[in-house]
PDB file of the backbone (N, CA, C, O) and the ligand in Angstrom, with CONECT records:
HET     ZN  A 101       1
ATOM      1  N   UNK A   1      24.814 -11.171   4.792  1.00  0.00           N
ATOM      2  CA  UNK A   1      23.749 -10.674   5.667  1.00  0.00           C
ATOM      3  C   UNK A   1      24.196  -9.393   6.358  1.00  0.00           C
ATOM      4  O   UNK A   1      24.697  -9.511   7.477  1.00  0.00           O
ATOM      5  N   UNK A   2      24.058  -8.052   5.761  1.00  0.00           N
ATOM      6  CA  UNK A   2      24.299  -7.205   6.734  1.00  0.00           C
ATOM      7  C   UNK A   2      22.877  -6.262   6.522  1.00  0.00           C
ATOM      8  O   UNK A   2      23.230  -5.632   5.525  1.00  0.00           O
ATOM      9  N   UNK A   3      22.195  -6.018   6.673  1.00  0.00           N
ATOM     10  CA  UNK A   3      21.135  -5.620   6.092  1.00  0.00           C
ATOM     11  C   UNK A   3      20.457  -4.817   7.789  1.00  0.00           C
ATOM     12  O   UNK A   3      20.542  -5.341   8.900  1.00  0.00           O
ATOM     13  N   UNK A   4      19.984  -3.800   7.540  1.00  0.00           N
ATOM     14  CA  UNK A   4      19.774  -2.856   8.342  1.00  0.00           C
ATOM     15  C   UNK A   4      18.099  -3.248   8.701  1.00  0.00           C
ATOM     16  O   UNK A   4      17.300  -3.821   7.960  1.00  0.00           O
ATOM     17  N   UNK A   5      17.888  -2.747  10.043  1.00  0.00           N
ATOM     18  CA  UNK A   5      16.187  -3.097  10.476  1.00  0.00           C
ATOM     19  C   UNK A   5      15.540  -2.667   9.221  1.00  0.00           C
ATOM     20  O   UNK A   5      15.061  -3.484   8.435  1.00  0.00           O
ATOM     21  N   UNK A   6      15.516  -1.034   8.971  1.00  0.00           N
ATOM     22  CA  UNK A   6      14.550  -1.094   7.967  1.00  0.00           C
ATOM     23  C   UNK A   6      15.069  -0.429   6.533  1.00  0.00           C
ATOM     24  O   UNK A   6      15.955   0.419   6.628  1.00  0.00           O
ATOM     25  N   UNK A   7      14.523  -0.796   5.089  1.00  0.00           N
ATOM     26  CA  UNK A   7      15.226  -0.239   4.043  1.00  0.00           C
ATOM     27  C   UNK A   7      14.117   0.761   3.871  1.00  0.00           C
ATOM     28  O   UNK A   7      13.043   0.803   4.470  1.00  0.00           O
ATOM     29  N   UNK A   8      14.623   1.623   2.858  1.00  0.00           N
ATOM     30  CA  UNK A   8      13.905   2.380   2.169  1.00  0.00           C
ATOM     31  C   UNK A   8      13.151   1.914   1.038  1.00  0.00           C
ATOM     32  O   UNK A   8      13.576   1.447  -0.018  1.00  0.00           O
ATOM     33  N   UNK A   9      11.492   2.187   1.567  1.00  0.00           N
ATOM     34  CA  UNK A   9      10.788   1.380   0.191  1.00  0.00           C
ATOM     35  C   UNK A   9      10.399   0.094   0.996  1.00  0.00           C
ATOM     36  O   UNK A   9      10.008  -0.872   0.341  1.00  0.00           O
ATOM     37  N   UNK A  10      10.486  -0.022   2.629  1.00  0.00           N
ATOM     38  CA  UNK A  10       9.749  -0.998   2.842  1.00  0.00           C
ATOM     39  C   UNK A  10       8.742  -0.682   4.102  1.00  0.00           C
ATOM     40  O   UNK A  10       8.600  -1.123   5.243  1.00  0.00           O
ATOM     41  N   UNK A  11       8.030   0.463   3.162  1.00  0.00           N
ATOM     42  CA  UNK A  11       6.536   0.829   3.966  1.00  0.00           C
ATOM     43  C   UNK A  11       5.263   0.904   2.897  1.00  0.00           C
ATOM     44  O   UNK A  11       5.100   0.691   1.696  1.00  0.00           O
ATOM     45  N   UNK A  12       4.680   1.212   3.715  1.00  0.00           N
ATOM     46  CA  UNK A  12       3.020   1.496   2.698  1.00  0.00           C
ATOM     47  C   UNK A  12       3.406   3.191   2.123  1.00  0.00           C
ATOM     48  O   UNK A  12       3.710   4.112   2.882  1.00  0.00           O
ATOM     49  N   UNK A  13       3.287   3.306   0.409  1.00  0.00           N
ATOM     50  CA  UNK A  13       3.765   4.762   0.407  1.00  0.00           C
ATOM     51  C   UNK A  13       2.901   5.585   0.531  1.00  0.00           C
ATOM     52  O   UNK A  13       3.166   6.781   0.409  1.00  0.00           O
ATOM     53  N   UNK A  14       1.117   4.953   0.922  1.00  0.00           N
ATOM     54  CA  UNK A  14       0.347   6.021   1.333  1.00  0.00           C
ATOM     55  C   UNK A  14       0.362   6.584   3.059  1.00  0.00           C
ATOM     56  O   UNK A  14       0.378   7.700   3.578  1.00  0.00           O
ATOM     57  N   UNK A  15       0.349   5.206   3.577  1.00  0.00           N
ATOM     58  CA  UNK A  15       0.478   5.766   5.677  1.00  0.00           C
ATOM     59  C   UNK A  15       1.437   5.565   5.677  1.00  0.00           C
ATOM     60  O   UNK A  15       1.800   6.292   6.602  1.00  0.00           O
ATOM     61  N   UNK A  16       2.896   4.752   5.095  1.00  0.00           N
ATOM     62  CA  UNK A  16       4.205   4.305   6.012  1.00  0.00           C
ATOM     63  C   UNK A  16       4.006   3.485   6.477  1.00  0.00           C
ATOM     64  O   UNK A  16       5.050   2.941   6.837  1.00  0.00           O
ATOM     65  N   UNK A  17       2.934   2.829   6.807  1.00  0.00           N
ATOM     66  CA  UNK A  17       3.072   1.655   7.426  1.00  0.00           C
ATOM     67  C   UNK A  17       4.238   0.654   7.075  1.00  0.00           C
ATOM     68  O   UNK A  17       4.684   0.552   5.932  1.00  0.00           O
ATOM     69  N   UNK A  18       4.713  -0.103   8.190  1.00  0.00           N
ATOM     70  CA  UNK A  18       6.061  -0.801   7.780  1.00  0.00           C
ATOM     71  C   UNK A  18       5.300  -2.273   7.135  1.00  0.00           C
ATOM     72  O   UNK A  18       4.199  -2.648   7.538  1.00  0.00           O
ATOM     73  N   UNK A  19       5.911  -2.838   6.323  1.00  0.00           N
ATOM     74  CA  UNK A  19       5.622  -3.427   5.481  1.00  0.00           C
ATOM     75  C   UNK A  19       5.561  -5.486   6.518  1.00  0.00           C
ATOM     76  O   UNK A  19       4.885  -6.509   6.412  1.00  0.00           O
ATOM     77  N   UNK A  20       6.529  -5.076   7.230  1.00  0.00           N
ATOM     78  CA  UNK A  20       6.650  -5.879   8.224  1.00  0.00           C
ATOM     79  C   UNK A  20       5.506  -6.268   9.135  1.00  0.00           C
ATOM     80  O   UNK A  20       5.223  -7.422   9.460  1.00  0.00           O
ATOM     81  N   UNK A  21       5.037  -5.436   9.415  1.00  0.00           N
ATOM     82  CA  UNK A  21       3.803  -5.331  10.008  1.00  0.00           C
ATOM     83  C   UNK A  21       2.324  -5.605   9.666  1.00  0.00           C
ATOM     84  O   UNK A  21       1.350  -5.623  10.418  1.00  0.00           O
ATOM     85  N   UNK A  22       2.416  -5.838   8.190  1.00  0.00           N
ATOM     86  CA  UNK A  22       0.951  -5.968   7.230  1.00  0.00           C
ATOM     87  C   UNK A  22       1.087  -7.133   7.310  1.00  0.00           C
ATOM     88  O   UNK A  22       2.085  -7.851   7.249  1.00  0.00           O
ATOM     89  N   UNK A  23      -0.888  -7.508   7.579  1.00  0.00           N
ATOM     90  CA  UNK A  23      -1.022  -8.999   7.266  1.00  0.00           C
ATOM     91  C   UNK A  23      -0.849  -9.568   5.537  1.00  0.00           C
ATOM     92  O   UNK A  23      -1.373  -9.108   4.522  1.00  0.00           O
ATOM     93  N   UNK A  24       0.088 -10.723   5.705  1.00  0.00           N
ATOM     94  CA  UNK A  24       0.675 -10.939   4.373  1.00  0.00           C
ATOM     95  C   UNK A  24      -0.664 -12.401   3.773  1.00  0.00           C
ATOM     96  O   UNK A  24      -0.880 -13.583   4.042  1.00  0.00           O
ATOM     97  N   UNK A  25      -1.221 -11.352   2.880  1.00  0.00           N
ATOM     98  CA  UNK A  25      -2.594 -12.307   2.150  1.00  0.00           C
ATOM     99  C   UNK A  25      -1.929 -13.541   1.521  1.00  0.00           C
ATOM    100  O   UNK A  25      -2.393 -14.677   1.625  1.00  0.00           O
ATOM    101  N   UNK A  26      -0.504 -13.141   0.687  1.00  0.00           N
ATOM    102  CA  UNK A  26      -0.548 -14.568  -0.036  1.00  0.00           C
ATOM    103  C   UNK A  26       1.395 -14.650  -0.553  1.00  0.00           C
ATOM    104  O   UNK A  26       2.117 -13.709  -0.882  1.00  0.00           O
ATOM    105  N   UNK A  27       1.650 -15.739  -0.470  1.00  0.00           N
ATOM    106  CA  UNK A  27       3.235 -15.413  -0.346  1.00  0.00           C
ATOM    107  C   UNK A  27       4.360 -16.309  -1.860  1.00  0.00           C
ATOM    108  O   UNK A  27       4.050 -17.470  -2.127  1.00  0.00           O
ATOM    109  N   UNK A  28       4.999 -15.951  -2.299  1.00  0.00           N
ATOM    110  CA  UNK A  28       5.411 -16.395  -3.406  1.00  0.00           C
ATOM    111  C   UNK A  28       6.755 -16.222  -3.816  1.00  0.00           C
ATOM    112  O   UNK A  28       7.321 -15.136  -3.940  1.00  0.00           O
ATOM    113  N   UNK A  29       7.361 -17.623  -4.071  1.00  0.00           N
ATOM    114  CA  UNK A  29       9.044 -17.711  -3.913  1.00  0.00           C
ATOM    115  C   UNK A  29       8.695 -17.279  -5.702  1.00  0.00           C
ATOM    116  O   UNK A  29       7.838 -17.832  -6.390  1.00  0.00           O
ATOM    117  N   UNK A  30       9.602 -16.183  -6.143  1.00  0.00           N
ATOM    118  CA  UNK A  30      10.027 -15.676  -7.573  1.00  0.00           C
ATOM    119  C   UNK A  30      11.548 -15.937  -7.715  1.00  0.00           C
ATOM    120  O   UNK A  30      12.227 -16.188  -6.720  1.00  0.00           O
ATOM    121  N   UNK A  31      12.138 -15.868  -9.104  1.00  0.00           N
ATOM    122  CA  UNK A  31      13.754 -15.444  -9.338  1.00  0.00           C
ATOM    123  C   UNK A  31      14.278 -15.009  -8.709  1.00  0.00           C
ATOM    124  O   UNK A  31      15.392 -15.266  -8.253  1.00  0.00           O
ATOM    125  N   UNK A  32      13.017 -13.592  -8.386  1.00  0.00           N
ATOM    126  CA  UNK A  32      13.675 -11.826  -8.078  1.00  0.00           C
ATOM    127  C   UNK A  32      13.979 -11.875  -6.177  1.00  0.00           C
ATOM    128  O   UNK A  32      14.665 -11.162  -5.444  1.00  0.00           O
ATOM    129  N   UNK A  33      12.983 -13.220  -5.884  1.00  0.00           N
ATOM    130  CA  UNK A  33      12.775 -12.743  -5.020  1.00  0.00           C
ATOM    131  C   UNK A  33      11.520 -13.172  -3.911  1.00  0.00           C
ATOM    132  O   UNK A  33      10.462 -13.528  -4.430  1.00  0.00           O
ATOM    133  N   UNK A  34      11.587 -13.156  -2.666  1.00  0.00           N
ATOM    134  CA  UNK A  34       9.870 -13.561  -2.276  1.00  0.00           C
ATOM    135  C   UNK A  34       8.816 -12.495  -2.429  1.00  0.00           C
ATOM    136  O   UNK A  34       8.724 -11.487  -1.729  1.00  0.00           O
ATOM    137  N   UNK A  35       7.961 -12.872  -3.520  1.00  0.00           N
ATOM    138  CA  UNK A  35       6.748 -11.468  -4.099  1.00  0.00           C
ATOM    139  C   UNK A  35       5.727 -12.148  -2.946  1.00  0.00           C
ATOM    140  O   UNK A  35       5.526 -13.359  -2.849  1.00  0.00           O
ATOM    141  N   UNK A  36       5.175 -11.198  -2.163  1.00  0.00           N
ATOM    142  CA  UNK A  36       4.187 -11.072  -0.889  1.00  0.00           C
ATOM    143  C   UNK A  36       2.943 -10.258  -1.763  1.00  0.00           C
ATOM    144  O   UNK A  36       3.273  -9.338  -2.512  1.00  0.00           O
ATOM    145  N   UNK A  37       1.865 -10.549  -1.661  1.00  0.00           N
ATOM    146  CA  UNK A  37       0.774  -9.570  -1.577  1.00  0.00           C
ATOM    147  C   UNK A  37       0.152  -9.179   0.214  1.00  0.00           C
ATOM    148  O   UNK A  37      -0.398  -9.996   0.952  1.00  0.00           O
ATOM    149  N   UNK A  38       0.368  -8.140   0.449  1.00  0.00           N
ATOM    150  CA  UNK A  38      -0.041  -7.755   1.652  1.00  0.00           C
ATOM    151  C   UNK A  38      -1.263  -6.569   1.967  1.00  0.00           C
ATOM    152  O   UNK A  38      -1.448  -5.521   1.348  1.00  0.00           O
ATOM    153  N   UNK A  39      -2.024  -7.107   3.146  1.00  0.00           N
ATOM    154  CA  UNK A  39      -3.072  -5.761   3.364  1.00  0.00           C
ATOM    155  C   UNK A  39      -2.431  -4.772   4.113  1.00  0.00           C
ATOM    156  O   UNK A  39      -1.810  -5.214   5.079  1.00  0.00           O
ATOM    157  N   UNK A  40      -2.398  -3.504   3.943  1.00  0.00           N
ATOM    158  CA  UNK A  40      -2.324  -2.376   4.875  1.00  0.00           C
ATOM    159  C   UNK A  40      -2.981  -2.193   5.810  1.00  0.00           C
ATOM    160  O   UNK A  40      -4.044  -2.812   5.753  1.00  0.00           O
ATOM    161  N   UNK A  41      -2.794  -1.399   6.996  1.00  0.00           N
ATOM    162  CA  UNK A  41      -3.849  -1.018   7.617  1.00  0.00           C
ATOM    163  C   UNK A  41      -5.112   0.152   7.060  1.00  0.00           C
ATOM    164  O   UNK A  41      -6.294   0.380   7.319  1.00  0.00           O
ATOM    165  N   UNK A  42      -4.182   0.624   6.268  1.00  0.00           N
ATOM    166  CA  UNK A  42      -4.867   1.786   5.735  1.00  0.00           C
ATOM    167  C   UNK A  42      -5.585   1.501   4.701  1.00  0.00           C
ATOM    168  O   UNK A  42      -6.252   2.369   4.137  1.00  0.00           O
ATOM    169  N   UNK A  43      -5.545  -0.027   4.218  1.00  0.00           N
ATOM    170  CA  UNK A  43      -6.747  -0.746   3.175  1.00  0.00           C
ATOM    171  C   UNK A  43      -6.508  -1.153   1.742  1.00  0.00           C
ATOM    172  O   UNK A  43      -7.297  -1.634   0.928  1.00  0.00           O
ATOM    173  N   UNK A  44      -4.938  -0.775   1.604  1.00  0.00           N
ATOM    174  CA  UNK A  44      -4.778  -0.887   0.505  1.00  0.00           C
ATOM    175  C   UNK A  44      -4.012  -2.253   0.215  1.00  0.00           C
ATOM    176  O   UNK A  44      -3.495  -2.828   1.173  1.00  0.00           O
ATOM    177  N   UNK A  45      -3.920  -2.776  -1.013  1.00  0.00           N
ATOM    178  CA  UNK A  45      -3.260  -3.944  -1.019  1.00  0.00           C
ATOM    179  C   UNK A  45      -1.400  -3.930  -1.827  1.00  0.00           C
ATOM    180  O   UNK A  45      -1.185  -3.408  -2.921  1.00  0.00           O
ATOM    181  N   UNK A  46      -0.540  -4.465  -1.161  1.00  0.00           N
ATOM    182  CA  UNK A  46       0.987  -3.857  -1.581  1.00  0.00           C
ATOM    183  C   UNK A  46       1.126  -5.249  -2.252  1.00  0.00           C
ATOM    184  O   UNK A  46       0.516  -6.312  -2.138  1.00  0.00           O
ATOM    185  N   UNK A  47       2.478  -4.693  -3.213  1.00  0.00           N
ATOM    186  CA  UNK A  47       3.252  -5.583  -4.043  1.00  0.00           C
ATOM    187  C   UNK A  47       4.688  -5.680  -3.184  1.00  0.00           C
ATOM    188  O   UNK A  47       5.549  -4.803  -3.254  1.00  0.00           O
ATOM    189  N   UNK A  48       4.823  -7.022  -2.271  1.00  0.00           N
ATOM    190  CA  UNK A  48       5.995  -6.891  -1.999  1.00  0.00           C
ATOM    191  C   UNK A  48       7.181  -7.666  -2.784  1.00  0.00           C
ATOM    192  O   UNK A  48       6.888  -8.796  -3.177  1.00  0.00           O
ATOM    193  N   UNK A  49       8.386  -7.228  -3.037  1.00  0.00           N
ATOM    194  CA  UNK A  49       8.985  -8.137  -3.488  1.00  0.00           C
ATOM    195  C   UNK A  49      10.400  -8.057  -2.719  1.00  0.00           C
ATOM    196  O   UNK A  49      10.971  -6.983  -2.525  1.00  0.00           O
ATOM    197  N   UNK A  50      10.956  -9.426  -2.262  1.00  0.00           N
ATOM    198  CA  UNK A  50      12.162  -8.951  -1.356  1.00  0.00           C
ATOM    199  C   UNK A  50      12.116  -8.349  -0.160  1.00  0.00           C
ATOM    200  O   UNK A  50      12.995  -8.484   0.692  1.00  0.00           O
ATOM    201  N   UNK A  51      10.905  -7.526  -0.005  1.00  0.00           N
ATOM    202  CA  UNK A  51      10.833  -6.505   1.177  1.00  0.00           C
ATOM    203  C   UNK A  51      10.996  -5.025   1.023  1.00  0.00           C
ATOM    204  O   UNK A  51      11.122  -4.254   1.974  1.00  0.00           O
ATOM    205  N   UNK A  52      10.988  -4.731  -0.054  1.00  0.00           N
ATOM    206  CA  UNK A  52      10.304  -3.519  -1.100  1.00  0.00           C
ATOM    207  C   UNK A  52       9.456  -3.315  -1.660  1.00  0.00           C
ATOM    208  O   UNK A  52       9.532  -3.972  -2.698  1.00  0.00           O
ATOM    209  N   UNK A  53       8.171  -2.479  -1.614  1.00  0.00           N
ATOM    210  CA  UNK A  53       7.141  -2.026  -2.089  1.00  0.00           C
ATOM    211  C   UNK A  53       7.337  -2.043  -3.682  1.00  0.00           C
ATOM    212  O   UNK A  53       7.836  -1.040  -4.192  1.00  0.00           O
ATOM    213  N   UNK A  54       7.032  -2.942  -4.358  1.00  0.00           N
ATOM    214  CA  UNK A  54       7.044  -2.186  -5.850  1.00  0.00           C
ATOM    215  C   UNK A  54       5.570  -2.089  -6.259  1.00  0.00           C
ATOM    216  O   UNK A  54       5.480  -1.807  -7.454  1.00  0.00           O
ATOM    217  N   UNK A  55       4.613  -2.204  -5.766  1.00  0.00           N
ATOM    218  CA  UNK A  55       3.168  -2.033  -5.935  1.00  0.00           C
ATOM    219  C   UNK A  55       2.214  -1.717  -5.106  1.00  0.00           C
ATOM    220  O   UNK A  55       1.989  -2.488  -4.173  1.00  0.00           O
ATOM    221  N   UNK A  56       1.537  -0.666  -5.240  1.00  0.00           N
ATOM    222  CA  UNK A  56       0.442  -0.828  -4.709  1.00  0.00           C
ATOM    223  C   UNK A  56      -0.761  -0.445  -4.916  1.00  0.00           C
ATOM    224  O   UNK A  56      -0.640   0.539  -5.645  1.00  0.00           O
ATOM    225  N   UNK A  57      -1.823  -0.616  -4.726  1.00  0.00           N
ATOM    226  CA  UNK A  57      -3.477  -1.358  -4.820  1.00  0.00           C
ATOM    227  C   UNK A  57      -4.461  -0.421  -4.482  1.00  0.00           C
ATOM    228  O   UNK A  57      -4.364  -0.375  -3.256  1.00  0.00           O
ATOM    229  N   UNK A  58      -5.227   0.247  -4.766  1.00  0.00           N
ATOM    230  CA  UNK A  58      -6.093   1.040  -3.703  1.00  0.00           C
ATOM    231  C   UNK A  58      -7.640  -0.425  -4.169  1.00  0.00           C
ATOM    232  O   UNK A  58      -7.946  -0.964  -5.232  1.00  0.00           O
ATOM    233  N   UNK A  59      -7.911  -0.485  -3.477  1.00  0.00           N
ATOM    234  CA  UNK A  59      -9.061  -0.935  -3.614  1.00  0.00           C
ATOM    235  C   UNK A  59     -10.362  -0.376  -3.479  1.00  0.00           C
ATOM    236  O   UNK A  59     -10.920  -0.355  -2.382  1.00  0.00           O
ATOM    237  N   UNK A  60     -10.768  -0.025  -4.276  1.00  0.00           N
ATOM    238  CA  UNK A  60     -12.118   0.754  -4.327  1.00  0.00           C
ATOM    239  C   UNK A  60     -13.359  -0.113  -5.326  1.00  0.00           C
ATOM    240  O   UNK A  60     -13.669  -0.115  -6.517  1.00  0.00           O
ATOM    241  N   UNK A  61     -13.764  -0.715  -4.249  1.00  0.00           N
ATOM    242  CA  UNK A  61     -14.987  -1.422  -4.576  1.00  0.00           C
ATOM    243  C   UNK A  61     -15.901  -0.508  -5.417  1.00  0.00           C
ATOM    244  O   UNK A  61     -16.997  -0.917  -5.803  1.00  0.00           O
TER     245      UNK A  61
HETATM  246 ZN    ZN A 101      -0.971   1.936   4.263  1.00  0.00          ZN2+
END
């Protein structure tokens, strides 16, 4: 456990929003890792995995 407040790659890469901070829609123990789907404020929907952004969503209805 030495792990710093925040990593790189754990914000929204359109506002920055910290990833910490998004309401987390739906949550999921993986191999890799805990994969989160989360809303932004800014509307978009993220791929978290671990607590790194590897996805994200624009939603355009
Ligand atoms: Zn955002």
């Amino acid at each position: 456990m030495n792990e710093s407040e925040s990593v790189a790659g754990g914000s929204c890469p359109r506002c920055g929003w910290p990833v910490a901070e998004q309401q987390i829609v739906s949550s999921h123990a993986s191999s890799l890792g805990q994969l989160r789907y989360q809303t932004c404020v800014c509307g978009i929907t993220l791929v978290v995995l671990a607590g790194d952004v590897v996805a994200a969503v624009s939603a355009t209805a």
